[in-house]
C-alpha positions in Angstrom: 27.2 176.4 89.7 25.1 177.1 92.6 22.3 174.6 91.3 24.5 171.8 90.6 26.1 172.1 94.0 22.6 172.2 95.5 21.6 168.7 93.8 25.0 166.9 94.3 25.0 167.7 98.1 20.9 167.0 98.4 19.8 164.6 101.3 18.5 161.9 99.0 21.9 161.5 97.3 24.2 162.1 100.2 21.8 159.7 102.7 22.7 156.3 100.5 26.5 157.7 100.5 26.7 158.7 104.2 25.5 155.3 105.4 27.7 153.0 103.5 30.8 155.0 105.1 29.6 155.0 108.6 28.9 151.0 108.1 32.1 151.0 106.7 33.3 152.4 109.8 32.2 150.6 112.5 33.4 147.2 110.5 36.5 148.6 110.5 37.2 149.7 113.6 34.9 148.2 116.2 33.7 145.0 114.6 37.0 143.5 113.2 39.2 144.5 116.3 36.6 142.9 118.5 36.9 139.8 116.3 40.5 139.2 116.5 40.6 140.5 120.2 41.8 137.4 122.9 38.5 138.3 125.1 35.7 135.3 124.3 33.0 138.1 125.7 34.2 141.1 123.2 34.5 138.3 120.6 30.6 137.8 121.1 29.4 140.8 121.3 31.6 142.2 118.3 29.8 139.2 116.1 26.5 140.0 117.7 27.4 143.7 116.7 28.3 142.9 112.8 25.0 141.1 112.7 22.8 144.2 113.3 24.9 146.0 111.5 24.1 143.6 108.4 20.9 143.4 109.1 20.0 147.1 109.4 21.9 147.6 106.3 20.0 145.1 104.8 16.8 146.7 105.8 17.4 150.1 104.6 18.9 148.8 101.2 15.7 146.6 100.5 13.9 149.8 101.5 16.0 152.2 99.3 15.3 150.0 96.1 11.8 149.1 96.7 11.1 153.2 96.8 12.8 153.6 93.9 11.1 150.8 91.7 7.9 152.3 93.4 8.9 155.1 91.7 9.2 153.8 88.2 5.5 151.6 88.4 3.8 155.0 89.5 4.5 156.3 86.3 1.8 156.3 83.7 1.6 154.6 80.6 2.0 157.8 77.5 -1.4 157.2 76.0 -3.9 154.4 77.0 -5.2 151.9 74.6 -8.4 152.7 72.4 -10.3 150.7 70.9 -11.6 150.6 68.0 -15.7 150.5 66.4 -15.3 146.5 66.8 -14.4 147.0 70.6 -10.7 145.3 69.9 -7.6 147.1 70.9 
């Protein structure tokens, strides 16, 4: 039980999980109020606002799934090709 609860509640699988909620978050509650607000200046800055936010979510997903197909290529092939007496594979 111990070990399971150890590798549901690692960094790597709670980092993915704990990021989507906290963008989540700030959409919610700073960046959509800040939309709909009658201010032109906090109607600004709450679009400049959900930009970063997009594109540092952006960044760290295309950085998330280019490590894990990293991943995958590093792995080697099972057994390399041999050739034969001829010198064809």
């Amino acid at each position: 039980m111990k070990k399971i609860f150890k590798k549901v509640f690692s960094g790597p699988i709670l980092e993915p999980i704990v990021t989507i909620v906290a963008s989540i978050l700030i959409l919610e509650y700073i960046i959509f109020p800040g939309l709909t607000i009658d201010n032109t200046l906090l109607n600004i800055g709450a679009g400049i606002a959900g930009i970063f936010l997009g594109l540092i979510f952006l960044i760290y997903a295309d950085g998330k799934v280019k490590d894990y197909f990293d991943k995958k290529e590093d792995k080697p092939n099972e057994e390399p090709l041999k050739e034969n007496e001829d010198g064809k594979i």
